[in-house]
C-alpha positions as CSV (number, residue, x, y, z in Angstrom):
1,X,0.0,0.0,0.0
2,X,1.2,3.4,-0.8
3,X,1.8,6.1,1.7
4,X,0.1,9.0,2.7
5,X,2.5,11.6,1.3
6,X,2.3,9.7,-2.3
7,X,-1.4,9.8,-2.7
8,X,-1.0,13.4,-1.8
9,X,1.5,14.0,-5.0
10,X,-0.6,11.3,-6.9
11,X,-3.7,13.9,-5.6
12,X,-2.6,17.2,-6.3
13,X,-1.1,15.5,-9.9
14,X,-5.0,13.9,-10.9
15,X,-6.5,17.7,-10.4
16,X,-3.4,18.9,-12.8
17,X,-2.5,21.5,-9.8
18,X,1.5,22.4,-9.5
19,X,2.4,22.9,-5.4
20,X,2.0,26.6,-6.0
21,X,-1.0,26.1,-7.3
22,X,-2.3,24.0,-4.2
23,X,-1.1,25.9,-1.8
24,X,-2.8,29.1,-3.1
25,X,-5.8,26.7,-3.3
26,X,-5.9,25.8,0.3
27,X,-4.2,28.7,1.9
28,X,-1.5,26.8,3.1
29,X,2.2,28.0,2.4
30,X,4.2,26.3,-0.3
31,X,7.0,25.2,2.0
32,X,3.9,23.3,3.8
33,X,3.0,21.9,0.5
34,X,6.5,20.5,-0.1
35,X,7.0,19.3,3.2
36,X,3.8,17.0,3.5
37,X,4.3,15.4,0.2
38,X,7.7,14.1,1.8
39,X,6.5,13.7,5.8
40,X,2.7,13.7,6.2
41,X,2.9,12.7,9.9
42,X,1.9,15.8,11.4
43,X,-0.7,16.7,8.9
44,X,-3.8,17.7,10.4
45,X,-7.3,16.2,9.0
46,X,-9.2,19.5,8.0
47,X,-5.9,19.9,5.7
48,X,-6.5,16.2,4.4
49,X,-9.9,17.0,3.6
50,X,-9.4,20.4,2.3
51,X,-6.7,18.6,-0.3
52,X,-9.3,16.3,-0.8
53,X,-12.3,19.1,-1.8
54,X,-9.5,21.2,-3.8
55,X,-8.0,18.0,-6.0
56,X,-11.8,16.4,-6.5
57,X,-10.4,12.9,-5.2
58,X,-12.4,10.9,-2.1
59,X,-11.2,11.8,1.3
60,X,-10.8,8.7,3.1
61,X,-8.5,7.0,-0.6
62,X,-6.5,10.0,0.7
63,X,-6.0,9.4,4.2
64,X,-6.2,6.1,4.7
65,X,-5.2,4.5,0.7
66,X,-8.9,2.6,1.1
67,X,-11.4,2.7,-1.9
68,X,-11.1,4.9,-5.0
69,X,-9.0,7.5,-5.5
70,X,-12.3,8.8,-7.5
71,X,-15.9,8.2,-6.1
72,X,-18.3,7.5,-8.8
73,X,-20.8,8.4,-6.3
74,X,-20.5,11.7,-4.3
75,X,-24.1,11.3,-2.0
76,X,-23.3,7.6,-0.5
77,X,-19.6,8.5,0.1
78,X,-21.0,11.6,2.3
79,X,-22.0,10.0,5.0
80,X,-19.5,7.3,5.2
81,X,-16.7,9.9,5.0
82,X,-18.1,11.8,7.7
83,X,-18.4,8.4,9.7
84,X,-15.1,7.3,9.0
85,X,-13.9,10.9,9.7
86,X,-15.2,10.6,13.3
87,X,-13.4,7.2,13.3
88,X,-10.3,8.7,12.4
89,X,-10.1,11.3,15.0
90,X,-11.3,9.1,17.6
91,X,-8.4,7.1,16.4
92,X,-6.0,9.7,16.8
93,X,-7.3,11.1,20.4
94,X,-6.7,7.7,21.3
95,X,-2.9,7.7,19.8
96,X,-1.9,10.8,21.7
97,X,-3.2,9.2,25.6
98,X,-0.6,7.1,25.3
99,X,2.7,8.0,27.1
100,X,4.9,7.3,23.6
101,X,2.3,8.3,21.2
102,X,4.5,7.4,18.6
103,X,5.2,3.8,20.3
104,X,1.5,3.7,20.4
105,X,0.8,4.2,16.7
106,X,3.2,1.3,15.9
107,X,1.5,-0.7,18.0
108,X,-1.9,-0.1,16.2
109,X,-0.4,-0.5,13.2
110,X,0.8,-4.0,14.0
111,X,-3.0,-4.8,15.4
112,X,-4.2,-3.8,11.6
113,X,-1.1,-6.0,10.0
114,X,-2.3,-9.0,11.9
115,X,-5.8,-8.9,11.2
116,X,-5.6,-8.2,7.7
117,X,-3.5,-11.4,7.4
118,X,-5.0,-13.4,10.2
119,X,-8.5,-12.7,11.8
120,X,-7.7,-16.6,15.0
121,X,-3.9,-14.5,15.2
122,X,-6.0,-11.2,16.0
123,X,-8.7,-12.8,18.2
124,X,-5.7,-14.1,20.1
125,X,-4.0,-11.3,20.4
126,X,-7.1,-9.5,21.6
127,X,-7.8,-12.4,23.6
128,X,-4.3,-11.8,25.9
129,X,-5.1,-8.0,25.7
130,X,-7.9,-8.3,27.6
131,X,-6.2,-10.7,30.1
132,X,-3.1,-8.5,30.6
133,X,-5.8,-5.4,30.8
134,X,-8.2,-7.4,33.4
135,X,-4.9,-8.3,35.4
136,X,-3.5,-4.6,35.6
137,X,-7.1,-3.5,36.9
138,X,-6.8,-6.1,39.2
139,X,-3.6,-5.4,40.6
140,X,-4.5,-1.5,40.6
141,X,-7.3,-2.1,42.4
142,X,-5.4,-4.1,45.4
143,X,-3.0,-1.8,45.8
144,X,-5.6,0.7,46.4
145,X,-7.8,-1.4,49.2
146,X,-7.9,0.5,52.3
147,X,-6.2,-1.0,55.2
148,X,-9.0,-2.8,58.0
149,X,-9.9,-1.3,60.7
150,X,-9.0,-4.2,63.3
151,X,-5.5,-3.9,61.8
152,X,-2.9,-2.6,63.1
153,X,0.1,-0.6,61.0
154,X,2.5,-3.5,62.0
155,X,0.6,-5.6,59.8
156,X,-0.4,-3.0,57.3
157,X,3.8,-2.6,56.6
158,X,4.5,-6.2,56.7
159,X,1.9,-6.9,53.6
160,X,2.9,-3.9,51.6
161,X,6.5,-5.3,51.6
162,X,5.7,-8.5,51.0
């Protein structure tokens, strides 16, 4: 699959638009222009969909490289791009809780790998996600139960070290 900052060339080339051109077509500075078609990763989405509207080309070809690079029709791709939209930002909020965000986004990116090629590998996976998840709830949840009353802090220490 091709890359983000190649469907943005293979984009801007299908509407016959130079980078100058684009860049005066979206109000965004042709240094930005050059820069995305050769690292997209800080691209914000309203610029992906404002490339999108300027070039004529389907929004979510040119984020994600899914579907047609044209839509044949422009009504039933409404909706779903605005659904998918939603997805994608979701996706991203989700990206940037993490304490390596970057670290993060490879991880999702192996989840999609793996299902793609096997959906038992990814139930698996999701499988032991869940377990590690239920056992780190678990263990957060024991560290925070409150000491009993009828205890005294002798005992209290000896299980906290233990």
């Amino acid at each position: 699959m091709d890359c983000l900052e190649t469907r943005l060339k293979e984009a801007r080339l299908h509407a016959n638009m130079t980078q100058p051109q684009l860049s005066d077509a979206i109000d965004l500075s042709l240094r930005t222009i050059k820069k995305y078609e050769k690292d997209a990763s800080n691209i914000a989405l309203r610029t992906v969909r404002n490339i999108a509207l300027s070039c004529n080309v389907n929004e979510i070809w040119l984020l994600t490289g899914q579907g047609k690079m044209i839509e044949d029709d422009k009504k039933s791709t409404s909706t779903e791009n605005s659904n998918i939209t939603t997805v994608v930002i979701e996706h991203q909020n989700i990206i940037k809780q993490f304490k390596d965000p970057e670290r993060g986004l490879k991880i999702n990116q192996k989840l999609i790998e793996i299902q793609d090629v096997n959906e038992d590998v990814y139930d698996q996976v999701e499988s032991f996600i869940n377990g590690a998840h239920q056992a780190v709830k678990t263990m957060k949840k024991a560290s925070k139960k409150k000491p009993n009353k009828n205890e005294n802090k002798n005992d209290i220490q000896d299980r906290k070290s233990s």
